[in-house]
SERO-4910 file (N, C-alpha, C, O; in steps of 0.05 Angstrom, whole numbers):
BEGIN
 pado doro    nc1    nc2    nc3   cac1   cac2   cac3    cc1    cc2    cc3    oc1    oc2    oc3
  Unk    A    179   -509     69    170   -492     46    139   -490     46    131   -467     40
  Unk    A    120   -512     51     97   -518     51     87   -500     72     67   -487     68
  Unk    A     99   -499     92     86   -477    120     89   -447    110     71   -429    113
  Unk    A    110   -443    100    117   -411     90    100   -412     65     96   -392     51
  Unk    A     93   -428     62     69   -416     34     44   -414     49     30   -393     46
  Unk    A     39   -432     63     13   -429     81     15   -395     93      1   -375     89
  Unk    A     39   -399    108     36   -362    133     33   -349     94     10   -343     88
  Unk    A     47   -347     79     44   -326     58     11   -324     55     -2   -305     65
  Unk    A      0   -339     43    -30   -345     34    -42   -327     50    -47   -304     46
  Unk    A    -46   -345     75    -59   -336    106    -51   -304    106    -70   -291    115
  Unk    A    -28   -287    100    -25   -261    101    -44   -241     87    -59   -223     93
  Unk    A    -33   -256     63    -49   -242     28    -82   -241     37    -94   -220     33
  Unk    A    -93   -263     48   -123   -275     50   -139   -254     79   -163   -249     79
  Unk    A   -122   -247     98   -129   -229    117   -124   -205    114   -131   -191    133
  Unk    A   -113   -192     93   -101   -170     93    -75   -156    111    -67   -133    113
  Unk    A    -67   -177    123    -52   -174    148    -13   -167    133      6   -154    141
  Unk    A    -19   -184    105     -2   -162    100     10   -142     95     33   -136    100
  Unk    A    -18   -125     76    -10   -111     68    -11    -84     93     -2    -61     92
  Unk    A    -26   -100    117    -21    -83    144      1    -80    145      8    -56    141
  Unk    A     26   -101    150     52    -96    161     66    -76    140     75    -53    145
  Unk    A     65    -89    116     73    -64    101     70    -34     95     83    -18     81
  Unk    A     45    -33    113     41      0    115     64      9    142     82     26    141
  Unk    A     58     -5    161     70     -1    186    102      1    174    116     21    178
  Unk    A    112    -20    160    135    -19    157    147      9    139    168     19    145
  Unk    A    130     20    118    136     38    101    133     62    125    147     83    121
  Unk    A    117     61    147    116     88    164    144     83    174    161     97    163
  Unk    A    152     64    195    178     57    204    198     63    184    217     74    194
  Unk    A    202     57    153    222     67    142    224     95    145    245    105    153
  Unk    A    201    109    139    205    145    146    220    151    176    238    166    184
  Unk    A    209    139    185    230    146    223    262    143    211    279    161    209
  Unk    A    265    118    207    291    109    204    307    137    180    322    156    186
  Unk    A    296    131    153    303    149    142    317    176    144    339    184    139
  Unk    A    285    191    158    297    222    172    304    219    189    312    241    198
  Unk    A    309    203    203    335    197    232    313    207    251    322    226    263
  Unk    A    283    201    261    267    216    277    260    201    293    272    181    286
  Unk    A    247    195    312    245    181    345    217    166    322    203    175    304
  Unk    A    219    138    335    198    124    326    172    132    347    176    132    372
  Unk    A    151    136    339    131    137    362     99    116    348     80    121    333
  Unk    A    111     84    372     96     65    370     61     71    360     48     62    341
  Unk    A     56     88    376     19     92    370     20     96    338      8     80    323
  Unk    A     35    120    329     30    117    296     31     95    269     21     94    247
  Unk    A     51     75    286     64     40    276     33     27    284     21     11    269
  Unk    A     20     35    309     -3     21    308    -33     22    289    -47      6    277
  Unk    A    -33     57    294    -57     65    280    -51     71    254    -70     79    240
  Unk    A    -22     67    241    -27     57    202    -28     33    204    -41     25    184
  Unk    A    -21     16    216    -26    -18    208    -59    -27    220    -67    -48    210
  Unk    A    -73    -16    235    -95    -14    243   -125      0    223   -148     -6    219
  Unk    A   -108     16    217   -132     35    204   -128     20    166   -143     21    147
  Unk    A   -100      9    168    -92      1    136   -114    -33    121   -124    -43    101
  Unk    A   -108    -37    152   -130    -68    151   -158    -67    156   -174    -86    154
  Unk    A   -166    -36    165   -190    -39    165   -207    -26    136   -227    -35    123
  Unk    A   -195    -10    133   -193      8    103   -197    -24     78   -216    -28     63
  Unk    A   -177    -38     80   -167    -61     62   -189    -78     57   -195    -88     36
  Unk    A   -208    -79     97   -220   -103    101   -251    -90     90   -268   -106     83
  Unk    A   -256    -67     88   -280    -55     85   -282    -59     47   -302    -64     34
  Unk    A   -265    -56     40   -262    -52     10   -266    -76     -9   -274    -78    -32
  Unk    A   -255    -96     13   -257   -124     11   -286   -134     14   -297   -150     -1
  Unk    A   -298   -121     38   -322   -131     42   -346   -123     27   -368   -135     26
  Unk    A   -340   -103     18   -357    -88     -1   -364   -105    -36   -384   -107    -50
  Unk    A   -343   -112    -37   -333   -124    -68   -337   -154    -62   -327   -169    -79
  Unk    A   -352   -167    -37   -348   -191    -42   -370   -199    -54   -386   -181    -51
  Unk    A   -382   -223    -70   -401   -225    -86   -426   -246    -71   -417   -266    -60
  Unk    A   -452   -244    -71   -464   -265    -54   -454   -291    -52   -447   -297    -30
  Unk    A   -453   -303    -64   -441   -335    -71   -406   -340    -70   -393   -354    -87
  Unk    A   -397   -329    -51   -367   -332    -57   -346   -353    -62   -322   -352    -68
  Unk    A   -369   -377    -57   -357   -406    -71   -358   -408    -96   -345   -427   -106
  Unk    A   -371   -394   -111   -378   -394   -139   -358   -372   -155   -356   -371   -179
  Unk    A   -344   -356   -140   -320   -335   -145   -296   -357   -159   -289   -379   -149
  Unk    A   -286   -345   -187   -255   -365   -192   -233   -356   -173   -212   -368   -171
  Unk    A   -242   -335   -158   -206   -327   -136   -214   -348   -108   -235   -352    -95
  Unk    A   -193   -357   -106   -183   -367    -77   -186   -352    -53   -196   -360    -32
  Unk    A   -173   -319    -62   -175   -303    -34   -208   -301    -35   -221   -304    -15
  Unk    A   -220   -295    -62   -252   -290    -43   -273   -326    -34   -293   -321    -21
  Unk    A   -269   -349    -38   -273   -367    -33   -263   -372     -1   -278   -384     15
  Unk    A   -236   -363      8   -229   -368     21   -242   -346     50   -244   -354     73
  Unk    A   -247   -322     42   -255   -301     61   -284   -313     67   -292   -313     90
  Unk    A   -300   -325     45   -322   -341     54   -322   -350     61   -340   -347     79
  Unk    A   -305   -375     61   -305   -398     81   -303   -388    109   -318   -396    126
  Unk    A   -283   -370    114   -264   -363    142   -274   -327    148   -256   -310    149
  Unk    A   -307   -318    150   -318   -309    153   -313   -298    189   -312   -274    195
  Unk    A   -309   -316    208   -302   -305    227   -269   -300    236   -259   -292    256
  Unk    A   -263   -305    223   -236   -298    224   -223   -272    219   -204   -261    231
  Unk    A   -238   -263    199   -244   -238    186   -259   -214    200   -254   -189    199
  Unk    A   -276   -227    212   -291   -216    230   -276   -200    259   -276   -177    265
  Unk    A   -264   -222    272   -238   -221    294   -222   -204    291   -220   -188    310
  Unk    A   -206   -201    270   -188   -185    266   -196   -157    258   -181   -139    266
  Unk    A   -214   -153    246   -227   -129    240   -234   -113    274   -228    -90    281
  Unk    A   -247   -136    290   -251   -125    311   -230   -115    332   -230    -96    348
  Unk    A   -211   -137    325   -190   -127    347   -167   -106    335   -149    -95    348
  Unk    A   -170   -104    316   -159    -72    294   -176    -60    300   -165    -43    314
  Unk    A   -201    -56    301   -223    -38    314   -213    -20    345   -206      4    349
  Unk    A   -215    -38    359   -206    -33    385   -173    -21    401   -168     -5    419
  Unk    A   -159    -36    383   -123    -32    386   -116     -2    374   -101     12    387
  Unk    A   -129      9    344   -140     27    337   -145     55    364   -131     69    378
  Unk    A   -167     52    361   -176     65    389   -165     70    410   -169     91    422
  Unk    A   -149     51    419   -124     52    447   -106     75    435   -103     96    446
  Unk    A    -94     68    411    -69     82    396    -75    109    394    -61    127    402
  Unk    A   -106    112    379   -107    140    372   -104    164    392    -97    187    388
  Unk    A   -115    148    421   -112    172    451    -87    175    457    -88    186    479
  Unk    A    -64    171    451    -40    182    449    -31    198    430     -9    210    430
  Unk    A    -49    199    414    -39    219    385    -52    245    389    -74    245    401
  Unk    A    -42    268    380    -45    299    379    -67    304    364    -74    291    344
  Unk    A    -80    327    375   -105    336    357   -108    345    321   -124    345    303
  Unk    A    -95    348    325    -83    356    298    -76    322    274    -78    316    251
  Unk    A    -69    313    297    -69    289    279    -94    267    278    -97    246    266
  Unk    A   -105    278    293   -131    262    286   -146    270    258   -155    255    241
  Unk    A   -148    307    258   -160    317    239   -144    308    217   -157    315    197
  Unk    A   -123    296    208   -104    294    190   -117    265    186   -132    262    167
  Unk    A   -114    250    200   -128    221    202   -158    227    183   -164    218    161
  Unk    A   -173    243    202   -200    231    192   -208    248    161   -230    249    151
  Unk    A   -181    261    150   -191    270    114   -178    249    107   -196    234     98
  Unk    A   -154    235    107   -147    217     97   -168    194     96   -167    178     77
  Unk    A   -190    190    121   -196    167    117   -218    173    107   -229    153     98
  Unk    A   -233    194    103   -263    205     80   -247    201     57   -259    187     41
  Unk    A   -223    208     49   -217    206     22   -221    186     17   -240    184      0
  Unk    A   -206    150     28   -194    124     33   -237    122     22   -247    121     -1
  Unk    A   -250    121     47   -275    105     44   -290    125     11   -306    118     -6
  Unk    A   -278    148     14   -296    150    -17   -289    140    -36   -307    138    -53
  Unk    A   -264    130    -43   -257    105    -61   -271     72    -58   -278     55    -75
  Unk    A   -272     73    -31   -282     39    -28   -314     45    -31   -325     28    -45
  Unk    A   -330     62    -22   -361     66    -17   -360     91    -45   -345    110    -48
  Unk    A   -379     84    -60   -405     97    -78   -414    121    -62   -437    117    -55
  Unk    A   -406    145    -54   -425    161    -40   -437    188    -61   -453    206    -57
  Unk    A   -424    182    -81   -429    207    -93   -452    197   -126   -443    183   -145
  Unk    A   -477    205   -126   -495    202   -144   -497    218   -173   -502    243   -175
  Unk    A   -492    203   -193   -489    224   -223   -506    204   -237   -504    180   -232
  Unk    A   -521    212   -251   -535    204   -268   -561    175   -259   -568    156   -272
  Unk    A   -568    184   -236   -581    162   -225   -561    139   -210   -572    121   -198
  Unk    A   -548    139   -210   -516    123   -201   -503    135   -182   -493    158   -181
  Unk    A   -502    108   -156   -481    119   -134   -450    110   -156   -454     91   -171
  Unk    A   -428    120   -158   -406    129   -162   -397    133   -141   -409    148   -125
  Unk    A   -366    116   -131   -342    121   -113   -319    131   -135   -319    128   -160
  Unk    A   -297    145   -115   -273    154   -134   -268    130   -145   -261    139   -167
  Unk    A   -265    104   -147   -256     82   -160   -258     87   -194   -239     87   -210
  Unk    A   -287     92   -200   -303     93   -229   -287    114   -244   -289    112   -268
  Unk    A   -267    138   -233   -258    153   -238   -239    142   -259   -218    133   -249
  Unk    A   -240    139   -283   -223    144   -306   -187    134   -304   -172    151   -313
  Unk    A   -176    112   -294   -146    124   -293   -135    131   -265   -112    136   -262
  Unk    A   -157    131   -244   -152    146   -222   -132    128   -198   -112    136   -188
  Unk    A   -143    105   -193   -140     84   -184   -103     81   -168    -95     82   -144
  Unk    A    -91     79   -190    -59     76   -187    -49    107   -166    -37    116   -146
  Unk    A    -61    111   -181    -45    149   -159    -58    155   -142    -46    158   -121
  Unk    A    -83    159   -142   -105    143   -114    -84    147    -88    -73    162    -72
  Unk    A    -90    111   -102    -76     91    -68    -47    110    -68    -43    123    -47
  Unk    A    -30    112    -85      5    116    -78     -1    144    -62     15    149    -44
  Unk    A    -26    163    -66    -15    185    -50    -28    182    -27    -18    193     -7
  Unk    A    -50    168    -22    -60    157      3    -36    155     18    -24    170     33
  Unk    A    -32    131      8      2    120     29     17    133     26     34    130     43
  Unk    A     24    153      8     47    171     19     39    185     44     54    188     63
  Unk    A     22    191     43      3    223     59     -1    206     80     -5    223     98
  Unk    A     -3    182     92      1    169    109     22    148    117     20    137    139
  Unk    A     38    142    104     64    134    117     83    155    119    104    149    131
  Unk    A     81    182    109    104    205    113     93    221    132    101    227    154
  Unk    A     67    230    115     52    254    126     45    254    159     48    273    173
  Unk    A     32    220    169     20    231    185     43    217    213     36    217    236
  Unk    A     69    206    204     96    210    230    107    235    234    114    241    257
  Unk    A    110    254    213    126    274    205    102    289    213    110    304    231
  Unk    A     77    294    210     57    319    224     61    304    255     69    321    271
  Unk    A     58    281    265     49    278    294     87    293    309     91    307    328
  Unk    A    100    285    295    131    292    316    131    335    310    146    350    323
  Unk    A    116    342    294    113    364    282     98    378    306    108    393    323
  Unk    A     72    370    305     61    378    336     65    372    364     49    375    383
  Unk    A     89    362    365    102    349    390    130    366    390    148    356    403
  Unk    A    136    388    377    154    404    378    179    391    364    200    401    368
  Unk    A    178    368    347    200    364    341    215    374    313    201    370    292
  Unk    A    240    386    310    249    394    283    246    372    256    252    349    249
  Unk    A    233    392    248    237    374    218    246    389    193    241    413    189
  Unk    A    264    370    173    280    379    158    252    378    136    242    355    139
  Unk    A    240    389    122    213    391    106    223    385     74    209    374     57
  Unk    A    248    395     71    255    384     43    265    349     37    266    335     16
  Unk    A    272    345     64    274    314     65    252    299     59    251    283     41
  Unk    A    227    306     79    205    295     79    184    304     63    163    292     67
  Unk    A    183    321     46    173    330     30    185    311     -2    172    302    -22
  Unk    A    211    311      4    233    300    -23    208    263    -20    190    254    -34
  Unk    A    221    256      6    209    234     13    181    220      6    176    196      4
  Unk    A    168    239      4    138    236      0    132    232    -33    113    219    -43
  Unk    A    149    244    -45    150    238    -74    162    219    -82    149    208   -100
  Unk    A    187    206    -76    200    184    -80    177    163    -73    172    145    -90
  Unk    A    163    165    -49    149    149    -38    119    140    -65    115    119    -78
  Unk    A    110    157    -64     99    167    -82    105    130   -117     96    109   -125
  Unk    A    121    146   -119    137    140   -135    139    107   -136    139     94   -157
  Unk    A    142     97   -110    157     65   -116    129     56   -109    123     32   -114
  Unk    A    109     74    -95     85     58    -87     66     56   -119     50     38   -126
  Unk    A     71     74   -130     64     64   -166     73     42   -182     59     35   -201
  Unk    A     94     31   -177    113     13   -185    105     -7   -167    109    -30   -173
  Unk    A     93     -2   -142     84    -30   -132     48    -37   -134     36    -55   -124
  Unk    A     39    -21   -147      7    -18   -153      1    -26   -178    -12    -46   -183
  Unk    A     10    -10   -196      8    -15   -221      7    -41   -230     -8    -44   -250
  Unk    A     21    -67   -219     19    -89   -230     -9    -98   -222    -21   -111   -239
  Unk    A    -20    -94   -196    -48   -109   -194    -64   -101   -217    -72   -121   -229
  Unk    A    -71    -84   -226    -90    -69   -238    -81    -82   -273    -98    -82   -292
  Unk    A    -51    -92   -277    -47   -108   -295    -58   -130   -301    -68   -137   -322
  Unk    A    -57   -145   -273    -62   -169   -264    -94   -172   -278   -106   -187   -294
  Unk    A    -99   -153   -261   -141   -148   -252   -142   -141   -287   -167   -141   -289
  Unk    A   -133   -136   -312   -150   -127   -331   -171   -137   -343   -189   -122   -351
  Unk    A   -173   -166   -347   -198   -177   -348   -224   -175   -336   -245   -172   -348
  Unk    A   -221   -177   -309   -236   -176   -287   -243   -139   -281   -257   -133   -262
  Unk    A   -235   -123   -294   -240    -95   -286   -256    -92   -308   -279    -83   -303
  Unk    A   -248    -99   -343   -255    -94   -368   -293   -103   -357   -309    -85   -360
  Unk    A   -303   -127   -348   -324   -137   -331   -334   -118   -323   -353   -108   -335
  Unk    A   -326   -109   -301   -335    -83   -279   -332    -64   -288   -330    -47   -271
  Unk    A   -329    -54   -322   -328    -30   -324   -314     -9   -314   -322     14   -312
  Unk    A   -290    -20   -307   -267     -1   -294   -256     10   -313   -251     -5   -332
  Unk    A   -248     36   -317   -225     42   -333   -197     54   -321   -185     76   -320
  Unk    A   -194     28   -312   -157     26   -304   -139     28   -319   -138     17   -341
  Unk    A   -120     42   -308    -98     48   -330    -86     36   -341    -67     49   -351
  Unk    A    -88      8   -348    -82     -9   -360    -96    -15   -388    -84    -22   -409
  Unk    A   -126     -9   -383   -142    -16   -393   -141      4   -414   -145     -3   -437
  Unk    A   -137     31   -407   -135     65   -423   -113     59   -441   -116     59   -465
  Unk    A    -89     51   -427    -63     51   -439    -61     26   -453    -50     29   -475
  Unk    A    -66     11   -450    -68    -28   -462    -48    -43   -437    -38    -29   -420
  Unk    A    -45    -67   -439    -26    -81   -422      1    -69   -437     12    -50   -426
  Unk    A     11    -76   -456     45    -73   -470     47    -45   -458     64    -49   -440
  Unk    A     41    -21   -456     46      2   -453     43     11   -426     52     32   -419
  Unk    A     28     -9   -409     29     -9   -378     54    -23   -369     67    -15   -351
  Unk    A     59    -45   -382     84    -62   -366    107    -45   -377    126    -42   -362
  Unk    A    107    -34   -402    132    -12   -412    132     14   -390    154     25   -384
  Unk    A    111     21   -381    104     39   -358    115     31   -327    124     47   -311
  Unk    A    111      7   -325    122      1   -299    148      2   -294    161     11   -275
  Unk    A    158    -13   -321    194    -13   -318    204     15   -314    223     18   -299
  Unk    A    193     36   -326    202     68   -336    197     73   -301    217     82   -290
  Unk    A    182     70   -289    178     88   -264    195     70   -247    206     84   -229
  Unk    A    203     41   -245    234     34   -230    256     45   -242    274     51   -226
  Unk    A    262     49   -267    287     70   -269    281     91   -265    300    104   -273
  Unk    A    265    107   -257    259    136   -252    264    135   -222    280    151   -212
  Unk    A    249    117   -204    248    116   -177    284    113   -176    296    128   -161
  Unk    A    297     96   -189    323    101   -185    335    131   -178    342    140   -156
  Unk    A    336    141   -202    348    163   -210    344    183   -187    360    196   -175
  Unk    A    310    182   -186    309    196   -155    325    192   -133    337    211   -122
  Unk    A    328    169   -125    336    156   -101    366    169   -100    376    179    -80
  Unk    A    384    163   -133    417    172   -129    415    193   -121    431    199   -103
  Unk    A    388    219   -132    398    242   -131    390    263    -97    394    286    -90
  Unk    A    380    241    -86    359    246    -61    381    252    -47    402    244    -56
  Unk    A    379    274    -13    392    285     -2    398    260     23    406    268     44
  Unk    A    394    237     21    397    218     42    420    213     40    435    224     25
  Unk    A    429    190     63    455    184     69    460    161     41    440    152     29
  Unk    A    481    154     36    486    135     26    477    100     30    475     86     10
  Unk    A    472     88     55    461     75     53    446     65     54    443     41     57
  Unk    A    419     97     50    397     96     52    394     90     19    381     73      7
  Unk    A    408    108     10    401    104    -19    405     72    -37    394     62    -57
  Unk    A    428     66    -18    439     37    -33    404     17    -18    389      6    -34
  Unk    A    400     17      5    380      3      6    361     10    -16    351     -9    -27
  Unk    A    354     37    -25    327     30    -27    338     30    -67    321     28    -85
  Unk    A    352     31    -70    371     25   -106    359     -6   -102    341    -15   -117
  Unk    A    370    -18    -82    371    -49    -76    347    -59    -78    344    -78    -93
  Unk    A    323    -48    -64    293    -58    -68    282    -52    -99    266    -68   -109
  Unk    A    292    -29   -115    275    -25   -131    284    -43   -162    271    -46   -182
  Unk    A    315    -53   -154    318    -72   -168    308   -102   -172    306   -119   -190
  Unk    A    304   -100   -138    287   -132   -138    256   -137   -144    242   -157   -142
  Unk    A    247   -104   -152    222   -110   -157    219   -108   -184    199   -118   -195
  Unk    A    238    -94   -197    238    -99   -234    253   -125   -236    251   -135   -259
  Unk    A    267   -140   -219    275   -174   -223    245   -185   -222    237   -201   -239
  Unk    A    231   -178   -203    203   -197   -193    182   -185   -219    160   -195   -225
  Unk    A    195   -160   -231    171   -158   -256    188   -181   -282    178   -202   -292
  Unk    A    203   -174   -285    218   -200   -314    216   -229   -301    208   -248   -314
  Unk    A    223   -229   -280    215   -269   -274    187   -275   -264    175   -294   -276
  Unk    A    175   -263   -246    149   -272   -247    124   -260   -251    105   -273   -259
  Unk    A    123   -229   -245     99   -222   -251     95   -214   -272     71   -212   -272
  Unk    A    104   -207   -293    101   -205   -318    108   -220   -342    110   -213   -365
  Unk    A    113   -252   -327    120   -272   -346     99   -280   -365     78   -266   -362
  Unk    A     98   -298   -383     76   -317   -391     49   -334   -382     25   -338   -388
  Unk    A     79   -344   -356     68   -372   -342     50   -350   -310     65   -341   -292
  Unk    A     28   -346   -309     21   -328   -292     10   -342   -272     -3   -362   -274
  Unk    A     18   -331   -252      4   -337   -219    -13   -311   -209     -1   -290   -213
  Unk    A    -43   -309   -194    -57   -291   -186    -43   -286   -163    -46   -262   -158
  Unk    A    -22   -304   -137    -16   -292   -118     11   -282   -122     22   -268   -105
  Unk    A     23   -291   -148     51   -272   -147     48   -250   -148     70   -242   -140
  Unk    A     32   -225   -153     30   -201   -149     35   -193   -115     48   -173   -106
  Unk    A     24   -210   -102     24   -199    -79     59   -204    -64     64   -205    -40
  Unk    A     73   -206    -78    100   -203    -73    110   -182    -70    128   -175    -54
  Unk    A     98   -170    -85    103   -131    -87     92   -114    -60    102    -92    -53
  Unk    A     71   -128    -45     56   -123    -20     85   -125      2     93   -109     18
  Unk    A    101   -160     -6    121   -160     24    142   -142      9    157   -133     26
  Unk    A    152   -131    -23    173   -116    -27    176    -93     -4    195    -88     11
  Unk    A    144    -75     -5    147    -58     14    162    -60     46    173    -43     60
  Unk    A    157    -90     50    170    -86     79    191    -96     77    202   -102     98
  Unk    A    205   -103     50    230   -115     52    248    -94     40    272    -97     34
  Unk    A    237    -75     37    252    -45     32    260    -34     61    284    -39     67
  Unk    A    252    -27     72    246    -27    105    275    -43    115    298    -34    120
  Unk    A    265    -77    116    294    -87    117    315    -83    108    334    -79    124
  Unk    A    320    -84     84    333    -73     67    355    -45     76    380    -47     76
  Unk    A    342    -24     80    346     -2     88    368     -9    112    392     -4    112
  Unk    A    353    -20    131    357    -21    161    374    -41    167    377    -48    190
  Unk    A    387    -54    144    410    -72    141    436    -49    131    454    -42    147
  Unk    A    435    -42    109    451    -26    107    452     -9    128    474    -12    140
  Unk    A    441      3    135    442     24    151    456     14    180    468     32    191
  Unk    A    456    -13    193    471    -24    211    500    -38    206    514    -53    219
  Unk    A    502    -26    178    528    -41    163    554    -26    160    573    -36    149
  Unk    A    530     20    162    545     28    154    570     34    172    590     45    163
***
């Protein structure tokens, strides 16, 4: 138990997980629309997801990071080259992946990723003040979910698109909103989590606009909504029972731990492995059917 808390930590602390879980949410789209997996795109979202993650991270870290109350930023201090390594070799693996991918999808790549760094970087000046989309009012939660839709749907379904392959567009289009959808239900709790620490930084997260009671009443409402979608979605049946199945275990993981009393800062990041245990999930049923 002691080692699997360690690999967990060590995930959360590198960003390495919420890499796999991008990769995995692209791989659910293959599986999903029944479409040929093509490896380079499994590479360059879990590549470009950790570097995006690691930049945003590095930006926000504070001089003195022993003097930080979080663990993950104490700990990125301490383990400075480690951080370093992996950034580089996502740098590079990156790069290999992208020369297999279509022109078209590079240009698709590089607005997604001006959008991605204008959230993490200040580039835009108002009132004597660099301002990133972050400062944006509320913006935050829907942000990130259409980021990752527009890159775990958009950019498998555009690359097999310019490679001549058929695509059903109401599937993946349907898809992109459901997607949409459960990636709010898996965001929303950080920004619960973070309300102290944002109220500080002058964030106005939607938590903070709405209060906590009416955000955690908000989270539950968009897992029965993500339901309802899911029954009414044009997928096979045990696509739908998988992903019924994840979105129940993540309103179980909001009533037992992340929205309990007794609070933990790394139980949120449970909602990070839900994403790839939807994925499994899926791809169990789906070998069952």
């Amino acid at each position: 138990m002691e080692i699997l808390k360690r690999i967990y930590y060590f995930l959360v602390h590198t960003n390495l997980l919420i890499a796999l879980a991008a990769i995995a949410q692209c791989a659910l789209t293959y599986m999903i629309l029944q479409l040929p997996i093509n490896p380079s795109i499994l590479i360059v979202e879990g590549t470009t997801t950790l570097l995006l993650y690691n930049l945003s991270l590095y930006l926000s870290l504070p001089r003195d990071t022993e003097k930080s109350p979080y663990l993950r930023t104490r700990w990125i201090g301490r383990n400075m080259p480690v951080f370093w390594v992996l950034s580089l070799l996502a740098f590079i693996v990156c790069l290999f992946a992208l020369w297999q991918l279509h022109l078209i999808t590079w240009v698709f790549l590089g607005v997604i990723g001006l959008i991605s760094i204008a959230y993490a970087v200040p580039l835009v000046k108002f009132k004597g003040k660099r301002l990133g989309l972050r400062q944006v009012p509320g913006l935050k939660v829907f942000y990130i979910a259409v980021i990752w839709s527009l890159s775990s749907v958009g950019l498998p379904v555009l690359e097999l698109y310019a490679n001549g392959e058929a695509i059903d567009w109401y599937m993946a289009n349907y898809l992109g909103i459901v997607k949409i959808l459960f990636l709010l239900l898996c965001t929303l709790p950080f920004d619960i989590r973070d309300y102290e620490q944002d109220v500080q930084y002058n964030l106005k997260t939607l938590p903070i606009l709405l209060g906590k009671r009416k955000a955690i009443g908000l989270s539950y409402a968009m897992g029965v909504i993500h339901i309802l979608l899911i029954y009414f979605s044009p997928y096979s049946d045990p696509v739908k029972m998988g992903m019924v199945l994840t979105s129940l275990l993540v309103l179980f993981l909001f009533k037992s731990l992340i929205f309990t009393t007794k609070k933990h800062y790394h139980h949120v990041y449970l909602l990070d492995l839900a994403l790839i245990v939807q994925w499994l999930i899926v791809w169990i049923c789906l070998s069952w059917k």
